[in-house]
C-alpha positions in Angstrom: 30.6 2.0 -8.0 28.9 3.6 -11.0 26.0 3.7 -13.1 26.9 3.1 -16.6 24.0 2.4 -18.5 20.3 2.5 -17.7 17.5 0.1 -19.6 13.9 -0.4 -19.3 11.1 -3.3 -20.4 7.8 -3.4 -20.1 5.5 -5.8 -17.5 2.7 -6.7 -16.2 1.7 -6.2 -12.4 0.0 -8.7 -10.2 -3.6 -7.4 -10.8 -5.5 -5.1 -12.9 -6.3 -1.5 -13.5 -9.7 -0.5 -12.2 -11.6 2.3 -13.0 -13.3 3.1 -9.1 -15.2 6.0 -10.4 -17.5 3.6 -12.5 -17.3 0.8 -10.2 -19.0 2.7 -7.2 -21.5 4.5 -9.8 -22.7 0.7 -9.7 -21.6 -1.2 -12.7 -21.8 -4.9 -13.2 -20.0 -7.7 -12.9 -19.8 -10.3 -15.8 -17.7 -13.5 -14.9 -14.3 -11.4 -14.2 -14.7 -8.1 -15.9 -17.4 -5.6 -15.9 -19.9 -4.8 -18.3 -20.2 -0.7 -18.9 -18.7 2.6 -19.9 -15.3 3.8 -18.2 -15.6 7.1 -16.1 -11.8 8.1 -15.6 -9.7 9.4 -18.1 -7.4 7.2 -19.7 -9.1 4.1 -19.1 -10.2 1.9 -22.1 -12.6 -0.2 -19.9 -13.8 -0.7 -16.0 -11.2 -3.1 -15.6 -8.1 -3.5 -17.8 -4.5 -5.1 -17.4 -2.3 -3.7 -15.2 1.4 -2.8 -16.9 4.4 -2.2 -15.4 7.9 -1.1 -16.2 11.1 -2.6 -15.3 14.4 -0.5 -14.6 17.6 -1.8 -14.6 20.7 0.2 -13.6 23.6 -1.6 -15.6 26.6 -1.0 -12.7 30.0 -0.9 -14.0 31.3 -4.3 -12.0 28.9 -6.0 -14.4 26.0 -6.3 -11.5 22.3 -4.9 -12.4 20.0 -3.7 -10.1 15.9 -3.6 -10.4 13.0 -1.8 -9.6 9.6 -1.5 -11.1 7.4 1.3 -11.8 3.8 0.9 -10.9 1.1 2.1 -9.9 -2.3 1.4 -7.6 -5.2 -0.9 -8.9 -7.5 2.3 -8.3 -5.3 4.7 -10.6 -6.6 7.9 -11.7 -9.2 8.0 -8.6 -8.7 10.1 -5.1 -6.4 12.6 -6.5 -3.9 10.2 -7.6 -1.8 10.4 -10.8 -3.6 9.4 -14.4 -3.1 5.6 -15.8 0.0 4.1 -16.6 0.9 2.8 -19.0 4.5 1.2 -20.5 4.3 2.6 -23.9 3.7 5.7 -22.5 6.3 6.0 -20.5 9.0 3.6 -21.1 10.4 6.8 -23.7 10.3 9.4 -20.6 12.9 7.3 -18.8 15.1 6.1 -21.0 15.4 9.9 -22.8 14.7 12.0 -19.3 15.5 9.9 -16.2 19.0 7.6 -18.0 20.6 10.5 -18.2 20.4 11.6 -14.9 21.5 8.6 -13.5 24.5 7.6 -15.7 27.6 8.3 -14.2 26.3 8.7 -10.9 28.3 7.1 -8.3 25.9 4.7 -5.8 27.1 6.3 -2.4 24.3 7.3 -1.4 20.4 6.1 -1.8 18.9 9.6 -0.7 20.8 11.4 -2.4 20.2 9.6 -5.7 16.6 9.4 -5.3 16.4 13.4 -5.2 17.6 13.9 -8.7 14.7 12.4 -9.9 12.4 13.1 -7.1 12.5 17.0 -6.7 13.4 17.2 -11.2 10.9 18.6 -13.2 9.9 18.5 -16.6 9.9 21.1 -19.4 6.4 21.3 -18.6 7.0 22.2 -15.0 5.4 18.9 -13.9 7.4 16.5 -12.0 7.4 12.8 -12.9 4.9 10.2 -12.1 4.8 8.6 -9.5 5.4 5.4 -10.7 8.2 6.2 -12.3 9.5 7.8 -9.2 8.5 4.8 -7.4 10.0 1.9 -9.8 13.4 4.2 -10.5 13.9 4.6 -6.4 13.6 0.6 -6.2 16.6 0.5 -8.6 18.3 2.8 -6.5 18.1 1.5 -3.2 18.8 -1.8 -5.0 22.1 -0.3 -6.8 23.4 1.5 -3.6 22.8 -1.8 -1.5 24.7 -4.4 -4.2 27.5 -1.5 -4.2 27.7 -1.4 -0.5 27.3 -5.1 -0.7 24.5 -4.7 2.1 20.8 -5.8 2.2 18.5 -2.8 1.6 17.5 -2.9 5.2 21.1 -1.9 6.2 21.2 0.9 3.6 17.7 2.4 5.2 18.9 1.7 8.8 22.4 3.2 8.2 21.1 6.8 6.1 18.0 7.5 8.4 20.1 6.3 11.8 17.7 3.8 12.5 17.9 1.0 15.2 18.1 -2.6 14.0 14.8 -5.0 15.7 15.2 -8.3 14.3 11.7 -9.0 14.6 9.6 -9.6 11.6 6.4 -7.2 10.8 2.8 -8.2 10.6 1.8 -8.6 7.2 -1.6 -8.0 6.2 -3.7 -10.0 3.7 -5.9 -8.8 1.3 -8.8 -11.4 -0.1 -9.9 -9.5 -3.1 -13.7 -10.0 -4.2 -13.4 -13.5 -3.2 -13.7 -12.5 0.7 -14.6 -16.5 1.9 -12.2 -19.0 0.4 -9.6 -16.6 0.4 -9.9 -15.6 4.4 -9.4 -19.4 5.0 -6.3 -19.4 3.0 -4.9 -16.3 5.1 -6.3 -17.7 8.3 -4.2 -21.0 7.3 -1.4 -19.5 7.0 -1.7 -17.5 9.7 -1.8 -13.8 8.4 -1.3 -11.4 11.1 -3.6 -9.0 9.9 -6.7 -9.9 7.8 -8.9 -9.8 5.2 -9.4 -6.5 3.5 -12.7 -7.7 1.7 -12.9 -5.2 -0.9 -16.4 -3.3 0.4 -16.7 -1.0 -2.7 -20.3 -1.3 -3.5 -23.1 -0.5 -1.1 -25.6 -2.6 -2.7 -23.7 -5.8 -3.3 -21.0 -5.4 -0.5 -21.8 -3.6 2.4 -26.1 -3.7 2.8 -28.2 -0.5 2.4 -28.2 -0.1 6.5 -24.9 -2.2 6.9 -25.7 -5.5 7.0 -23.9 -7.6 4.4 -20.9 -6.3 5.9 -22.1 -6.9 9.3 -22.7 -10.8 8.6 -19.3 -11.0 7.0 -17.6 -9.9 10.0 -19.6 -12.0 11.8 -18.9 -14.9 9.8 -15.4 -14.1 9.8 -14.5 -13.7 13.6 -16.4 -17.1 13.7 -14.5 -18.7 11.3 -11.0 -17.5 12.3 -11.9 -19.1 15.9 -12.8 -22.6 14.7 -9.7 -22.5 12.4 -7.1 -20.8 13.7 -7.3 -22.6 17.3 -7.2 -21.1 21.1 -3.8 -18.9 19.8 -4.1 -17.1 17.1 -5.9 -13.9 17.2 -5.2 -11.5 14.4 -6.4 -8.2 13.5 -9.5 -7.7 11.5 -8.6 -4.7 9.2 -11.4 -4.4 6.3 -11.2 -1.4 3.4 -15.2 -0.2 2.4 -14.1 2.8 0.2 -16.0 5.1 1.4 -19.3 3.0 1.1 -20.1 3.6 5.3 -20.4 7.5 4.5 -22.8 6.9 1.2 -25.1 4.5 3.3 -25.4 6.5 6.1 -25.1 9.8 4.7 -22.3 10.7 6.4 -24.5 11.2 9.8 -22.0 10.7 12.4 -24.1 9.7 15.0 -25.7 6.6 12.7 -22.1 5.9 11.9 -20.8 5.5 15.5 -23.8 3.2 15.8 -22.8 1.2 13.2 -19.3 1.0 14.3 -20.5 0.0 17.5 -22.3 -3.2 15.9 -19.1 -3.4 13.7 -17.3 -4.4 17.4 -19.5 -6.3 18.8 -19.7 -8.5 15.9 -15.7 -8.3 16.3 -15.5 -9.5 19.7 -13.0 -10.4 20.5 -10.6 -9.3 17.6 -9.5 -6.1 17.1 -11.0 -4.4 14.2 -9.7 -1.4 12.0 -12.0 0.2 9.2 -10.0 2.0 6.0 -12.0 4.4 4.4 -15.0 4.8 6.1 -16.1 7.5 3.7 -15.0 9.9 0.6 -15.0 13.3 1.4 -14.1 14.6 -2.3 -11.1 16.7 -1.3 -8.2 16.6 1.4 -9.4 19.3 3.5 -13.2 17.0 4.0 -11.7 14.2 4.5 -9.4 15.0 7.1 -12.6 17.1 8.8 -14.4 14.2 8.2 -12.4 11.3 9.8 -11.4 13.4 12.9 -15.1 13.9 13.8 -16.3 10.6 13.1 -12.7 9.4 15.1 -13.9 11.9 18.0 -17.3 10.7 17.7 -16.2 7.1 18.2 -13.5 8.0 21.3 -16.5 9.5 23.0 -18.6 6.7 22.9 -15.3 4.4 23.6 -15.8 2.6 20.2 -12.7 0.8 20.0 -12.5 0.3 16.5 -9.8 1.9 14.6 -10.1 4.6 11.3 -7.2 4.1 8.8 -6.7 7.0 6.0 -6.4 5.9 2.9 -8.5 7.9 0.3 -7.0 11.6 -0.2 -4.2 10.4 1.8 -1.4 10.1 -1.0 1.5 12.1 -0.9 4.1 12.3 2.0 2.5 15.8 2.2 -0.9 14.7 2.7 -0.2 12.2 5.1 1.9 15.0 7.2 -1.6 17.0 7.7 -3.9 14.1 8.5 -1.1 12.8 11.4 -1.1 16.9 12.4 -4.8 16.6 12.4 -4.9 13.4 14.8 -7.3 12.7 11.7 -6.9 8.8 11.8 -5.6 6.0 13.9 -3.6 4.8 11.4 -2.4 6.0 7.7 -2.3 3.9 4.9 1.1 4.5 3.1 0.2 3.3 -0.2 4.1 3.1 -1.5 3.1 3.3 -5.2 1.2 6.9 -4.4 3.7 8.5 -2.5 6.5 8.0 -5.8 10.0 7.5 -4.8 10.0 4.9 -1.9 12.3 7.1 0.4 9.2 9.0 1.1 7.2 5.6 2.4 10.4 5.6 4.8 9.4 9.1 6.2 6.3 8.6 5.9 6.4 5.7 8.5 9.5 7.3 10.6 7.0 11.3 10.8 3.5 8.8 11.7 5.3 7.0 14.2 7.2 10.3 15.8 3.5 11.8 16.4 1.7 8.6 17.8 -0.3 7.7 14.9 -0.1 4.7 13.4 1.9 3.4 10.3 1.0 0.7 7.7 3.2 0.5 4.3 0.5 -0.7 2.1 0.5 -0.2 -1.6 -1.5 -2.0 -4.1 -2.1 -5.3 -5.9 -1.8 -3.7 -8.9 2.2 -4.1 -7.8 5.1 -6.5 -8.6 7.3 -8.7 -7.0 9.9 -6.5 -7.3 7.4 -3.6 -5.4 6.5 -6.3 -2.6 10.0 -7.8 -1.7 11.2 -3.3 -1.4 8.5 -2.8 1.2 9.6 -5.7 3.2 13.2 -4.2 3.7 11.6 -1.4 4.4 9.2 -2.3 6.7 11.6 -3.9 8.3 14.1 -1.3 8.4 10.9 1.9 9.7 9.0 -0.3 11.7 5.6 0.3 10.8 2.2 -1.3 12.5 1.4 -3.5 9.8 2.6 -4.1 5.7 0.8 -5.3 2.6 1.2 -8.8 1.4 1.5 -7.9 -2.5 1.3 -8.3 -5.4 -2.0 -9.7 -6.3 -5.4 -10.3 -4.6 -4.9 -14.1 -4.1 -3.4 -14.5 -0.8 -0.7 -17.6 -1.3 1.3 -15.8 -3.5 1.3 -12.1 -2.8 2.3 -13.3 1.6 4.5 -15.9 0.2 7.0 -13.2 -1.5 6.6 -10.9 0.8 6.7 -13.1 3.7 9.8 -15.2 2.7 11.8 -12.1 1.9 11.1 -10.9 5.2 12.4 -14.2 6.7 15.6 -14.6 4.1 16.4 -10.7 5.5 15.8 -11.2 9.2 18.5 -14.6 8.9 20.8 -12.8 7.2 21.1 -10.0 9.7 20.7 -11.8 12.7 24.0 -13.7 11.1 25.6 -10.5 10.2 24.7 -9.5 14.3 26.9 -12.9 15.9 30.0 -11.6 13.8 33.0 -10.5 15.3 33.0 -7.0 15.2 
């Protein structure tokens, strides 16, 4: 089965583009939006539309496969690649990528993701990650309608994976609105909750940790009156670096902190992303391995997930080398084409650190139902409920995708052989 044509259309993602730079320098809100000057490049304002662009591979049975290009809410901020934006790029992949592509027989997912992957353009660079991201979607998509397979056979059957027909906890992310939308995901029973979005120190987290302390208070407290006697998910809360800025990135204060952080817990489990912002790979990576250290040796329990500075498949290979973190966020938009998320998860795992395909809410459907397969296929700790930062919708697609998958192959497994 061939490629025979390649088209493209432009979107809209499942939340907006942020501009973090400006956001932690301590702009305000005003109703949705905020009211001051962008600091990144390319941004128009603090907070703008997200866009998106749709691929389709046109295969020669008359079938089309999908993926979208997108990338993170937080673009242009932690190393990660500038804005993106459809009118900017629709042209690259139509006039650079399509002809790559075309005539291309759909055999083989990895191998198809590498010509696009590992190109280059006359400028030397190589593509954007988003476009590597969205383009791979279409490919594992082609390759699977070809092989008339789900996606989660084509990953288990090129990386020699084993099959679990278990589903994956999926994590839920509450956006600004960190009360109303904890109940919804504590309703429906996320396994892993609530994010919270701690990006200010001010407003957020306290100027000695407080805010964030009665939130977590509050919300071990509420998930115990509402979720009943059995249902004890994992707290997992994002403060973008704002732990570090309020305590000066003292180590000691911050075990302390983290200390209170688990007690407050008690008794969920509790992992914090980001606990601070080094400004480069190489501090970062020093960074989170003392303060993990630090936190082992006063048998803090509470877990350090990677996340800024921890982009590429590359970067995520030295913070698992550096025992850095207890778990790495593998933010699927950052890392480009999606067959690095699968190695990402399969080289985390290998070394005993923990694995959680995240990606943004800046995504799309089409970005979200992916992961699931796989998720499902790499096994990783925990994955994103995305698109979008309203809970019902973001777990409903990525939950029911995981459920359609897992019936389908346990039906494909009570087949004669």
């Amino acid at each position: 089965m061939k490629i025979i044509d390649v088209i493209a259309s432009p979107g809209l993602t499942g939340f907006y583009f942020d501009d973090q730079l400006a956001i932690k320098s301590g702009v305000k809100h005003d109703g949705f939006t905020y009211v001051g000057e962008p600091k990144t490049p390319g941004f128009q304002a603090v907070r703008q539309r997200g866009e998106s662009i749709s691929v389709m591979l046109i295969l020669e049975d008359g079938q089309i496969a999908s993926g979208d290009c997108a990338a993170v809410q937080y673009s242009g901020a932690g190393g990660r690649d500038p804005l993106f934006l459809a009118n900017d790029f629709i042209p690259i992949i139509l006039e650079e990528i399509a002809p790559k592509l075309i005539g291309q027989e759909l055999d083989s997912f990895r191998k198809l993701v590498g010509l696009v992957e590992n190109s280059k353009r006359e400028n030397g660079e190589g593509y954007h990650t988003a476009i590597r991201y969205g383009v791979s979607q279409a490919i594992l998509d082609g390759v699977a309608k070809a092989q008339r397979k789900t996606m989660t056979e084509v990953i288990l059957d090129e990386y020699e994976l084993p099959m679990v027909l278990e589903p994956v906890p999926i994590f839920t992310q509450t956006g600004d609105d960190r009360y109303e939308n904890a109940d919804k995901a504590i309703i429906k029973r996320a396994g892993v909750l609530p994010h919270a979005l701690i990006n200010n120190v001010e407003t957020k987290l306290g100027k000695n940790g407080e805010l964030l302390l009665d939130y977590v208070t509050w919300l071990k407290n509420r998930i115990l009156s509402l979720g009943g006697d059995d249902y004890r998910p994992i707290l997992h809360i994002d403060v973008y670096g704002t732990i570090g800025l309020a305590f000066e990135d003292n180590v000691e204060r911050m075990v302390e902190y983290f200390l209170a952080l688990e007690e407050a817990a008690a008794p969920l489990h509790l992992r914090i992303e980001g606990p601070m912002d080094a400004g480069s790979l190489e501090g970062q990576i020093a960074q989170l391995k003392e303060l993990r250290l630090a936190l082992k040796a006063r048998g803090v329990k509470v877990e350090i997930v990677a996340d800024e500075w921890c982009n590429t498949y590359e970067d995520i290979v030295k913070f698992v080398d550096a025992q850095a973190a207890d778990m790495v966020q593998i933010k699927t938009p950052d890392l480009g084409g999606i067959q690095n998320t699968i190695e990402a998860v399969i080289y985390s795992k290998k070394f005993g650190v923990g694995a959680y395909v995240g990606g943004s809410c800046n995504e799309t459907d089409s970005g979200g139902r992916t992961a699931v397969h796989v998720a499902l296929a790499t096994r990783p700790d925990q994955m994103l409920a995305k698109p979008g930062m309203g809970v019902d919708e973001g777990y409903m697609i990525v939950h029911n995708e995981m459920n359609r998958t897992l019936a389908v192959l346990k039906r494909i497994a009570q087949l004669p052989s």
